[in-house]
C-alpha positions in Angstrom: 110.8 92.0 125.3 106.9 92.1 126.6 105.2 94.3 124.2 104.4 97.7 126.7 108.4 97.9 127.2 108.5 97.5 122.9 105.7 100.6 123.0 107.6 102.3 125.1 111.6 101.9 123.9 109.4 102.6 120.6 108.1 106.2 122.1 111.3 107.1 122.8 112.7 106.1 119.8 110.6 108.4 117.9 110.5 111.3 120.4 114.2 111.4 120.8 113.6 111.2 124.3 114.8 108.7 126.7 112.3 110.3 129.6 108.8 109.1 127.9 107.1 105.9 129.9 104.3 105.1 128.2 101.1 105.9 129.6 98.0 103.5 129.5 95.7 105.5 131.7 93.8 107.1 128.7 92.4 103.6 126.8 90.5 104.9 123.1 89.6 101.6 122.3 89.9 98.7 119.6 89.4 95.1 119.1 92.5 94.1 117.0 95.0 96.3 119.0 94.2 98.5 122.3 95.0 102.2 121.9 95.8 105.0 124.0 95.8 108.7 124.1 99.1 110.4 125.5 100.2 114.0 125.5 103.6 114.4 124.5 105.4 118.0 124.2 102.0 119.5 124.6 100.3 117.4 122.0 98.1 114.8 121.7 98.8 111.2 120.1 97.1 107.7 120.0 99.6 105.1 120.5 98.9 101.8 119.2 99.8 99.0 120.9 99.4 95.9 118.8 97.0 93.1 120.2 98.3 89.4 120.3 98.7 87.4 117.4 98.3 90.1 114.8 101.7 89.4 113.6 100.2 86.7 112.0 97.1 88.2 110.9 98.2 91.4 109.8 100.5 92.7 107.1 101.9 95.6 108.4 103.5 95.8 105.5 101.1 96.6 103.2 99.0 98.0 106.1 101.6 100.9 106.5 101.6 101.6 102.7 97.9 101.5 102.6 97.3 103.6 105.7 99.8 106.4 103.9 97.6 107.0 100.9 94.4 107.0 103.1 95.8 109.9 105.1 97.6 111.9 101.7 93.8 112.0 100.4 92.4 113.3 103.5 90.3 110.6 105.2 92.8 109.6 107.3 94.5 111.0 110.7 98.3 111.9 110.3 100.2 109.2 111.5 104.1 110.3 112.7 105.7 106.7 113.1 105.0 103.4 112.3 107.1 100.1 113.0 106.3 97.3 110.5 108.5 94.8 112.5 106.2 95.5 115.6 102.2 97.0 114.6 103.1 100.2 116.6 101.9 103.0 115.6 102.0 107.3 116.4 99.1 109.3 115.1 98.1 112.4 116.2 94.7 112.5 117.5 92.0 114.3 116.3 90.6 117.0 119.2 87.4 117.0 120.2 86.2 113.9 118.7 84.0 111.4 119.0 83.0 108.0 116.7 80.6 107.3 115.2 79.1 104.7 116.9 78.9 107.1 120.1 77.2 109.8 118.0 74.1 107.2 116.9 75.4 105.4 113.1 72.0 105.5 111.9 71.0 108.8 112.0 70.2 110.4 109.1 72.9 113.1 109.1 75.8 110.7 109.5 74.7 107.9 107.3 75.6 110.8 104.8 78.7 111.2 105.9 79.6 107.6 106.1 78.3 107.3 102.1 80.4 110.7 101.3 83.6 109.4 102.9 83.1 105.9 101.3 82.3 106.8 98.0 85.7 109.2 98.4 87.6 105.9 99.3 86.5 104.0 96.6 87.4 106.4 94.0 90.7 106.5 95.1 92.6 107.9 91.9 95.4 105.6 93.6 94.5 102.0 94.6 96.0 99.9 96.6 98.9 97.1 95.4 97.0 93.9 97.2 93.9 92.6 97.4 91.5 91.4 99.9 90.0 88.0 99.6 87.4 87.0 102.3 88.1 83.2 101.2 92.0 83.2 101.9 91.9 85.7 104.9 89.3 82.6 106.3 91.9 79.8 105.2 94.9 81.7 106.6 92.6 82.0 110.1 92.0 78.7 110.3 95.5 78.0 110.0 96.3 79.7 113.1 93.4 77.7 114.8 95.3 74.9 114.2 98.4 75.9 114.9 96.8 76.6 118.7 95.0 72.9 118.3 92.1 74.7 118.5 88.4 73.3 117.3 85.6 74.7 115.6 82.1 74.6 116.0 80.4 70.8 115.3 78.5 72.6 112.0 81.3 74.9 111.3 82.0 73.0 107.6 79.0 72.4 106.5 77.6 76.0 107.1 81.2 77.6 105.6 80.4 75.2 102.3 76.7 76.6 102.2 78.2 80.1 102.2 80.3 79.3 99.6 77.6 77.8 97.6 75.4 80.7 98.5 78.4 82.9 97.0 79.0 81.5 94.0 75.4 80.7 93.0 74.8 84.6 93.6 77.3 86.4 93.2 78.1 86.7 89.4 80.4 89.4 88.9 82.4 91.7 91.4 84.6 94.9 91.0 87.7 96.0 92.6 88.1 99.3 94.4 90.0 100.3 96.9 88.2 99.3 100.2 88.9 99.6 104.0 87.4 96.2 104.5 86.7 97.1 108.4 84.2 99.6 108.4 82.7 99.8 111.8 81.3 102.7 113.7 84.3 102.9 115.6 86.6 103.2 113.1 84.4 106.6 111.5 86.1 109.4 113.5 83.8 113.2 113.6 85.9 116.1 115.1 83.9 119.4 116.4 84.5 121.1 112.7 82.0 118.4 111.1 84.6 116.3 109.2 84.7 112.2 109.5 87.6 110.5 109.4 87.9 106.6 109.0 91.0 105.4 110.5 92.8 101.7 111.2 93.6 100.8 107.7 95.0 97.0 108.8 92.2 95.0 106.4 92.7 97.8 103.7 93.1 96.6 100.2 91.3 96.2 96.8 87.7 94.7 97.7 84.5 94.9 95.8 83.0 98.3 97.4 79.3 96.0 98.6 82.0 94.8 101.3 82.4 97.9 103.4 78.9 98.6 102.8 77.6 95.5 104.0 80.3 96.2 107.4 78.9 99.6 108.0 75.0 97.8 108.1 76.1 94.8 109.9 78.2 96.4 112.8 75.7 99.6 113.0 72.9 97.1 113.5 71.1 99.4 110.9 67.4 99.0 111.3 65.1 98.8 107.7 64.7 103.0 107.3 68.4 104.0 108.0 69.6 100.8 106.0 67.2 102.2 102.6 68.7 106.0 103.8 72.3 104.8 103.3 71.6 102.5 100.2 70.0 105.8 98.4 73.3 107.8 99.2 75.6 105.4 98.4 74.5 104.1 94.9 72.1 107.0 94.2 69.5 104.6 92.8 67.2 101.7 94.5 69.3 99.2 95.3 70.0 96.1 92.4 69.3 92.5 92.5 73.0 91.5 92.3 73.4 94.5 94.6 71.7 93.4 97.3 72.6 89.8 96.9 75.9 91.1 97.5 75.6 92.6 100.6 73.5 89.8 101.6 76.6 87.5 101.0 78.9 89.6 102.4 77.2 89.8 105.9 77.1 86.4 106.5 81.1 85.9 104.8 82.2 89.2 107.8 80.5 87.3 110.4 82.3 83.8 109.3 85.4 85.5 109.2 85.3 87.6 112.0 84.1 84.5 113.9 87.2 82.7 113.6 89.3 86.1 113.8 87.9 85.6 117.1 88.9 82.3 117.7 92.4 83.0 117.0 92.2 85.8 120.5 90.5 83.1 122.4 92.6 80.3 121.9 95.1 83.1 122.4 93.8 83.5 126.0 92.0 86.5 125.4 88.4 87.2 126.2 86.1 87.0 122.8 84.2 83.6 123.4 81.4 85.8 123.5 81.7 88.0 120.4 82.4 84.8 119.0 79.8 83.0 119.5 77.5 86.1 118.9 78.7 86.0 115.5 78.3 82.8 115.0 75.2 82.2 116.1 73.7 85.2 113.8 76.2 83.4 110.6 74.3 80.4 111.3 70.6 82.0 111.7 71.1 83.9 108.3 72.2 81.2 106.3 69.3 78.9 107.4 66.8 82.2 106.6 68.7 83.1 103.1 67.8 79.4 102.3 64.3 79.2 103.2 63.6 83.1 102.3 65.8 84.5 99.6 63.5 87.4 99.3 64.5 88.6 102.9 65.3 91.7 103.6 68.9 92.9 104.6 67.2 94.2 107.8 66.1 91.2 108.8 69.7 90.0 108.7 71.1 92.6 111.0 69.8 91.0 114.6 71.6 88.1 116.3 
């Protein structure tokens, strides 16, 4: 079965209604899966329709666990149905909304919001049963490259074994919290009342918290002021040596990763070469300027 009749025999199965045809005319985004806004009896839901090859890339699993403690401590929308088999899911959508990434990421007023909501998340009196490991979530990825017969870039070792080096020579100790682990602008919902949601909870597990900070700089292309705003409201003091090596790290280990996440959806016949090799090409640039500069600044890390 192609997977809009699955969204849609899915619909009915949790409408109890044998009339509902899914409707993709209202697209809301997403890089992993593509969602869409439908109004059903009156209200308002975000179907998700899973993108290709998340199956293999995705527990749903222990996504669907994860994603129902986010929304029982609030920073979550409600979701109403969720198929582990498949990915799909039923949330209801938040009115009058927007992300943050449409609403400007590095202003002032939203950094704090970001830092409240993530400092919320990684106090979670509950944490999360699994954890997430940048190093195996890369070796499972390049799995499924090979699995396509896909190749990797001519310098692709050597630069992943200078990461790793880079890693393990800096980074001395880490913590575990629970993390989102995918904390782009997109992903920070603001309804009209002022409150800020994060949803998509697929990457979700425990994570040393530096991880979703480093995300949140990274994919906001934070420039030097709003990057030193959101470091004194997150840690509420100047930013640590080990600190900052961490983030450091984990900016160039997201775009590694999310490079070959990427591969995967091209060898998949999808359209991401270009993301791909956009965060490739900055992976590379920062790991030749952490080696001639370690002094840099995060800032300087943020451009392609």
């Amino acid at each position: 079965m192609e997977m809009e009749e699955l969204v849609q025999e899915k619909l009915r199965q949790a409408f109890h209604d044998e009339r509902i045809v899914f409707d993709k005319s209202r697209f809301a985004g997403g890089l992993t899966n593509y969602n869409y806004i439908m109004v059903i009896n009156g209200i308002e839901y975000v179907i998700r329709q899973p993108g290709r090859m998340t199956e293999q890339i995705i527990d749903r699993k222990i996504e669907r666990v994860n994603n129902h403690i986010a929304s029982e401590l609030g920073v979550n929308s409600d979701c109403i149905y969720f198929d582990e088999s498949s990915g799909i899911k039923i949330s209801i959508y938040i009115k009058n909304s927007c992300n943050m990434a449409q609403a400007d990421p590095g202003s002032f007023h939203n950094l704090e919001s970001v830092c409240d909501i993530m400092k919320k998340i990684h106090s979670f009196p509950k944490g999360f049963a699994n954890h997430f490991e940048w190093q195996e979530e890369l070796s499972k990825y390049e799995g499924i490259i090979q699995q396509l017969h896909g190749s990797f870039f001519f310098d692709y070792q050597d630069l992943k074994e200078q990461l790793i080096f880079f890693v393990q020579k800096n980074i001395e100790s880490t913590i575990l919290v629970p993390c989102h682990n995918d904390t782009v602008p997109e992903n920070f919902i603001m309804d009209d009342n002022g409150r800020t949601y994060l949803v998509d909870w697929e990457y979700s597990g425990m994570n040393d918290p530096c991880w979703d900070v480093a995300a949140y700089i990274l994919e906001s292309k934070l420039n030097e002021e709003a990057i030193q705003y959101l470091v004194k409201n997150y840690f509420g003091y100047p930013l640590t040596t080990m600190d900052e090596l961490k983030i450091k790290g984990f900016m160039m280990a997201q775009d590694l990763l999310w490079t070959v996440w990427a591969l995967i959806r091209h060898y998949n016949g999808e359209d991401f070469l270009e993301y791909c090799c956009f965060r490739y090409e900055r992976f590379r640039k920062n790991i030749k300027l952490v080696k001639q500069s370690p002094q840099c600044s995060i800032a300087s890390m943020v451009t392609g």
